[in-house]
MARSE-366132 format. One record per residue (C-alpha): residue number from 1; x, z, y. Coordinates in nm, 2 decimals, m for minus. Layout:
N
@n->NUM&X->X&Z->Z&Y->Y;
...
END
This chain:
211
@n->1&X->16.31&Z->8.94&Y->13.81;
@n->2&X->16.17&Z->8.63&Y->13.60;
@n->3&X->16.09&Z->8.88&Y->13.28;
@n->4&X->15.88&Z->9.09&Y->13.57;
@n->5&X->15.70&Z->8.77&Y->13.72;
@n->6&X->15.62&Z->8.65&Y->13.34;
@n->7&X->15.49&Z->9.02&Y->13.25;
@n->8&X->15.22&Z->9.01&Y->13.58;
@n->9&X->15.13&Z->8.67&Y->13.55;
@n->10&X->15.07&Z->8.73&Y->13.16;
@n->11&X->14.85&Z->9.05&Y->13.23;
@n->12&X->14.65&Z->8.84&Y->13.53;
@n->13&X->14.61&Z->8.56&Y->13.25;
@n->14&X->14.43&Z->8.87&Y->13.05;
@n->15&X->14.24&Z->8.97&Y->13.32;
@n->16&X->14.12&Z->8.64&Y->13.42;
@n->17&X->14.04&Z->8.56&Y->13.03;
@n->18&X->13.82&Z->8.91&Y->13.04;
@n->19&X->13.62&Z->8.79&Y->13.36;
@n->20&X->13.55&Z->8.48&Y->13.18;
@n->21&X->13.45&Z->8.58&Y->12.87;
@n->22&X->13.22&Z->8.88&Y->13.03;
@n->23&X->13.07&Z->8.65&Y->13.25;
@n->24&X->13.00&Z->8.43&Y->12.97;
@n->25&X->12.88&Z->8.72&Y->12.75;
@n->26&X->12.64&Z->8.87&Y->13.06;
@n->27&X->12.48&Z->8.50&Y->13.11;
@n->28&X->12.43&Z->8.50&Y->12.68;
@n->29&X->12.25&Z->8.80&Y->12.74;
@n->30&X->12.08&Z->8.73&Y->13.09;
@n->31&X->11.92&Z->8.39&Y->12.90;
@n->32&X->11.71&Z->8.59&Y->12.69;
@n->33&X->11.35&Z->8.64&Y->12.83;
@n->34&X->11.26&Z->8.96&Y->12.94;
@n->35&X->11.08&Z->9.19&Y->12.65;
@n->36&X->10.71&Z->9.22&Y->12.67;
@n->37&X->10.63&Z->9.54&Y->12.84;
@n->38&X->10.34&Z->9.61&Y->12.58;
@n->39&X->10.43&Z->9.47&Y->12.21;
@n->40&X->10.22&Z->9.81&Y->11.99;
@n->41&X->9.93&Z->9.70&Y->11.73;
@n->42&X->9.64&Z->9.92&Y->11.75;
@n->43&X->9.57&Z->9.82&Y->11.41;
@n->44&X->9.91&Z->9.94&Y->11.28;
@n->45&X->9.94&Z->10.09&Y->10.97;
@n->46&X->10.25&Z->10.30&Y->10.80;
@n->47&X->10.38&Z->10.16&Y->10.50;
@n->48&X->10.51&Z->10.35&Y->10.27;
@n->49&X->10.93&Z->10.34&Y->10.15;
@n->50&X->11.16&Z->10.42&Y->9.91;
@n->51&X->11.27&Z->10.82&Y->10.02;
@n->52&X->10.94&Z->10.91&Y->10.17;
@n->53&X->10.78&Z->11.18&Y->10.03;
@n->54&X->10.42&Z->11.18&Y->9.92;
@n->55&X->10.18&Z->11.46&Y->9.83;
@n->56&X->9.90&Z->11.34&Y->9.59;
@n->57&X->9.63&Z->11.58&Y->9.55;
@n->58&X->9.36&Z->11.54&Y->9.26;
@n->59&X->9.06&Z->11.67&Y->9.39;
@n->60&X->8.92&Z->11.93&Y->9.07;
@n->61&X->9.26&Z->11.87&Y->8.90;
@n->62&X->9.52&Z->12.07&Y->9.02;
@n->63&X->9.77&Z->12.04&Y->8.71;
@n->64&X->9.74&Z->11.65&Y->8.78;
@n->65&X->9.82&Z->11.70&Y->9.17;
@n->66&X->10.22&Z->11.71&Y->9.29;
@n->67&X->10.46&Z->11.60&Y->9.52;
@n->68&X->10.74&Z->11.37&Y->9.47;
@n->69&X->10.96&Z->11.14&Y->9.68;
@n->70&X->10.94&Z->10.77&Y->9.64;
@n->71&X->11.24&Z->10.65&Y->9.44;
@n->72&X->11.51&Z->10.38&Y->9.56;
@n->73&X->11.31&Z->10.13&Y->9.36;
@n->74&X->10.99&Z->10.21&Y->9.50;
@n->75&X->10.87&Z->10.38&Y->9.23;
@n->76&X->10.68&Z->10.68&Y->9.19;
@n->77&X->10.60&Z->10.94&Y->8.87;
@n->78&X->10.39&Z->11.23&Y->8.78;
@n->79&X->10.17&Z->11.33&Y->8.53;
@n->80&X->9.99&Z->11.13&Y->8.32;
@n->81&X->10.19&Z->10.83&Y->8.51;
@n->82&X->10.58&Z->10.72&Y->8.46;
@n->83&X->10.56&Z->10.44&Y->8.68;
@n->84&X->10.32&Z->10.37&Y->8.99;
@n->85&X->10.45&Z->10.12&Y->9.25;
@n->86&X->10.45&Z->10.28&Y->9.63;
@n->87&X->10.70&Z->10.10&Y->9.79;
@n->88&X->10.48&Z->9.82&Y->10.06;
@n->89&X->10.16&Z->10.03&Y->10.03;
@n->90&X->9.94&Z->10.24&Y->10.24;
@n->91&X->9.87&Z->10.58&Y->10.14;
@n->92&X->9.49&Z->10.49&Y->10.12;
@n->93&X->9.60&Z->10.16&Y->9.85;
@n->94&X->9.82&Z->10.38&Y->9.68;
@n->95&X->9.53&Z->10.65&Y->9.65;
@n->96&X->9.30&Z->10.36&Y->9.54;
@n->97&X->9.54&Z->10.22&Y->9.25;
@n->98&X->9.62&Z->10.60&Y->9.14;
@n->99&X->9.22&Z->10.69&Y->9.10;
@n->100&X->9.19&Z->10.36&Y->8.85;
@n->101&X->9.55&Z->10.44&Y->8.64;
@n->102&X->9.40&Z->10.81&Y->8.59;
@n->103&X->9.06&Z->10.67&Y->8.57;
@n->104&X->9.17&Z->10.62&Y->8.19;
@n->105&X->9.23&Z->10.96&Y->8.12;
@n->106&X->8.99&Z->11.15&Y->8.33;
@n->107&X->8.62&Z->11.11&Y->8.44;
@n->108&X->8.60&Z->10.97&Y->8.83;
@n->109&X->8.93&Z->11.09&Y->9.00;
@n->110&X->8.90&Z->11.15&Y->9.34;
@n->111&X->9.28&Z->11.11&Y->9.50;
@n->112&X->9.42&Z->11.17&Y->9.84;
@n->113&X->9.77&Z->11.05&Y->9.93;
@n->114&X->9.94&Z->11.24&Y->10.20;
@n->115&X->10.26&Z->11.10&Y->10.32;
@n->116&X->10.58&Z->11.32&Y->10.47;
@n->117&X->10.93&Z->11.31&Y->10.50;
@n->118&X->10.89&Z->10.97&Y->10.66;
@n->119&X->11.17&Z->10.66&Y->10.63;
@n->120&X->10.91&Z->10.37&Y->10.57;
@n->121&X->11.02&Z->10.04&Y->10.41;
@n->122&X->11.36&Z->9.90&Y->10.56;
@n->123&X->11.12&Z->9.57&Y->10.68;
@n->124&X->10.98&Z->9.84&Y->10.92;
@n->125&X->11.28&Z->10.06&Y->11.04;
@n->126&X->11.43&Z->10.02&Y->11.37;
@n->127&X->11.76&Z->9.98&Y->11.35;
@n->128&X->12.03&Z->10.05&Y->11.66;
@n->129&X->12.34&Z->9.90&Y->11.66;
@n->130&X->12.63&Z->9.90&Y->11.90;
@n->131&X->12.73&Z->10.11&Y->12.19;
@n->132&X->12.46&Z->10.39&Y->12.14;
@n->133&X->12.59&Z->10.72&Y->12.03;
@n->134&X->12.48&Z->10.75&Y->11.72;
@n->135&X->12.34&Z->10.40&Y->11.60;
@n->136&X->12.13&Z->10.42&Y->11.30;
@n->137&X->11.81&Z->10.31&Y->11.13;
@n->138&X->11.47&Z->10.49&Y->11.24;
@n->139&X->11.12&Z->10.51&Y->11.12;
@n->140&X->10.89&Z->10.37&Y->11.31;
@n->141&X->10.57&Z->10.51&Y->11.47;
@n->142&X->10.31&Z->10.44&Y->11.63;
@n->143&X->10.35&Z->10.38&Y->12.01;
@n->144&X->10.73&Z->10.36&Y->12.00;
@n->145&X->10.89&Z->10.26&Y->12.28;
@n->146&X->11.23&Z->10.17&Y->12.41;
@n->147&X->11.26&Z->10.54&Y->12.59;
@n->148&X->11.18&Z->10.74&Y->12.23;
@n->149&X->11.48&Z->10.49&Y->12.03;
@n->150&X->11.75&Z->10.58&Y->12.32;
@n->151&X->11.63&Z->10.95&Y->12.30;
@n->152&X->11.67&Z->10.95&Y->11.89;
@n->153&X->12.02&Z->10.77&Y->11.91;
@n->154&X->12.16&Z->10.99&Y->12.21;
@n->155&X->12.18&Z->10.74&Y->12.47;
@n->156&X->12.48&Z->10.52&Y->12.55;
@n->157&X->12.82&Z->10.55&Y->12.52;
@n->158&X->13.06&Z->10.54&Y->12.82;
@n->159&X->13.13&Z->10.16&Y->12.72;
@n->160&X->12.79&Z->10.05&Y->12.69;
@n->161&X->12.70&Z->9.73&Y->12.87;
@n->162&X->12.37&Z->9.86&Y->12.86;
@n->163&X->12.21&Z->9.58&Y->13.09;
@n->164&X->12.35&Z->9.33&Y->12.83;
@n->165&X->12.14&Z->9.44&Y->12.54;
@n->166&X->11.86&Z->9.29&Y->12.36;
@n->167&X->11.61&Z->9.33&Y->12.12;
@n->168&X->11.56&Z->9.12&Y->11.81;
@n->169&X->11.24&Z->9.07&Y->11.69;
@n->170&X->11.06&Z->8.92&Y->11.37;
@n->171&X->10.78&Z->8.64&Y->11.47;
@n->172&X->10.53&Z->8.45&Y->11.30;
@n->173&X->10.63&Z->8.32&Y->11.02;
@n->174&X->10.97&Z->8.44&Y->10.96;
@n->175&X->11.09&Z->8.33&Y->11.30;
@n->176&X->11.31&Z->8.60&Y->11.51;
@n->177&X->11.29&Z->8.62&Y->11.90;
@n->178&X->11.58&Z->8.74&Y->12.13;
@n->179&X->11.46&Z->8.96&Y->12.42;
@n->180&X->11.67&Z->9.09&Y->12.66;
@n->181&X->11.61&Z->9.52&Y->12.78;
@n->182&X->11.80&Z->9.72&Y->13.09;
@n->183&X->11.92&Z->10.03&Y->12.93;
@n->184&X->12.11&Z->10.07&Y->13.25;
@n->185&X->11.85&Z->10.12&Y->13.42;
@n->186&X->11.61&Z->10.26&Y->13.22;
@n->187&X->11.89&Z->10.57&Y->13.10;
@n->188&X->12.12&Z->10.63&Y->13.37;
@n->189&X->11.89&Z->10.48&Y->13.72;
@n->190&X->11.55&Z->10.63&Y->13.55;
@n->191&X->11.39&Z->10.31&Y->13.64;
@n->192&X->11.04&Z->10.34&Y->13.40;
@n->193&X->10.96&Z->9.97&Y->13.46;
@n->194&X->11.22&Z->9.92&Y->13.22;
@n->195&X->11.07&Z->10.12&Y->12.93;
@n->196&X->10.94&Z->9.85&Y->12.70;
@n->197&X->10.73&Z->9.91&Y->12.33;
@n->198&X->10.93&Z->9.81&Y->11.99;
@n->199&X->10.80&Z->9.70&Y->11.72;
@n->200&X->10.87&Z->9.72&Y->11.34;
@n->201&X->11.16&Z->9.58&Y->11.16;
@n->202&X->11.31&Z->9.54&Y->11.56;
@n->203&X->11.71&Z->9.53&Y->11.61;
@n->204&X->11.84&Z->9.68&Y->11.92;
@n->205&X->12.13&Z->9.55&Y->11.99;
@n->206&X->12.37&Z->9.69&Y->12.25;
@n->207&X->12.72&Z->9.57&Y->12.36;
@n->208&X->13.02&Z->9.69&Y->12.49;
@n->209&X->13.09&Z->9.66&Y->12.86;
@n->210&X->13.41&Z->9.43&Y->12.96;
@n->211&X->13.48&Z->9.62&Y->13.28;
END
């Protein structure tokens, strides 16, 4: 009879513990401020990565045009070149520094850099971690929002304390923001008030749900 008394007020202790520690999880969580509805630059340009794969097209030179992914170091080569850094640049700068390295071996290059095969740089990837189906880093685009990343990762898992996640996002200088988001109500109520923008190099974080 003692042994059964100690077992039930041992697991009551546990429950007890749990309420405690979600509640003081939820109010963590419920401190954040809100995440601005609209966050999107017009004036937003991709960057290009390491794995993104770029078609560079020589106008009148054809054996000098190719495609070829951007290396792990950033890196890209072709003809003519061994070594052309790609990694932090716009297709239109890397276009611009390709025409003056050929410029030295043929009369006023005219290049075009066509980007596909998109990963961008990791500074820019959104990354998804926690109680999503399938968390994992995404490219960003333009006019991302909230509604697009929980599409991509397949939406929450049965244990997602959806409510309870935030975003964290990269200020001015170097400072990082904590926002809080309602994936509960934007996934499973529909509730499009809750549909916020992301931005690059944002980290959606979601936890799990005590209860």
């Amino acid at each position: 009879m003692v042994t059964r008394l100690h077992d039930v007020i041992g697991v009551a202790f546990r429950w007890v513990l749990l309420g405690v520690l979600g509640t003081l999880v939820l109010g963590c969580a419920s401190s954040y401020p809100p995440a601005p509805v609209s966050a999107a630059s017009a004036d937003y340009r991709y960057i290009i990565g390491p794995g993104d794969n770029v078609n560079i097209i020589v106008w009148r030179n054809p054996e000098l045009s190719m495609s070829v992914p951007v290396r792990p170091d950033g890196m890209i080569a072709g003809p003519l070149i061994e070594d052309m850094p790609a990694m932090g640049k716009t297709p239109t700068a890397l276009a611009r520094d390709m025409e003056k390295a050929l410029g030295t071996f043929i009369r006023d290059p005219v290049v075009t850099v066509v980007v596909t095969g998109f990963v961008g740089t990791q500074s820019e990837q959104i990354r998804v971690l926690g109680e999503a189906s399938k968390p994992q880093a995404l490219p960003y685009r333009q006019d991302t929002t909230l509604l697009d990343v929980m599409i991509a990762v397949g939406g929450l898992t049965d244990f997602a304390d959806g409510n309870g996640a935030s975003i964290v996002r990269l200020g001015a200088e170097g400072s990082r923001q904590q926002y809080r988001v309602r994936l509960n109500d934007l996934i499973r109520r529909g509730d499009v008030s809750a549909n916020v923008d992301m931005k690059p190099g944002d980290v959606l974080i979601i936890p799990q749900s005590w209860f």
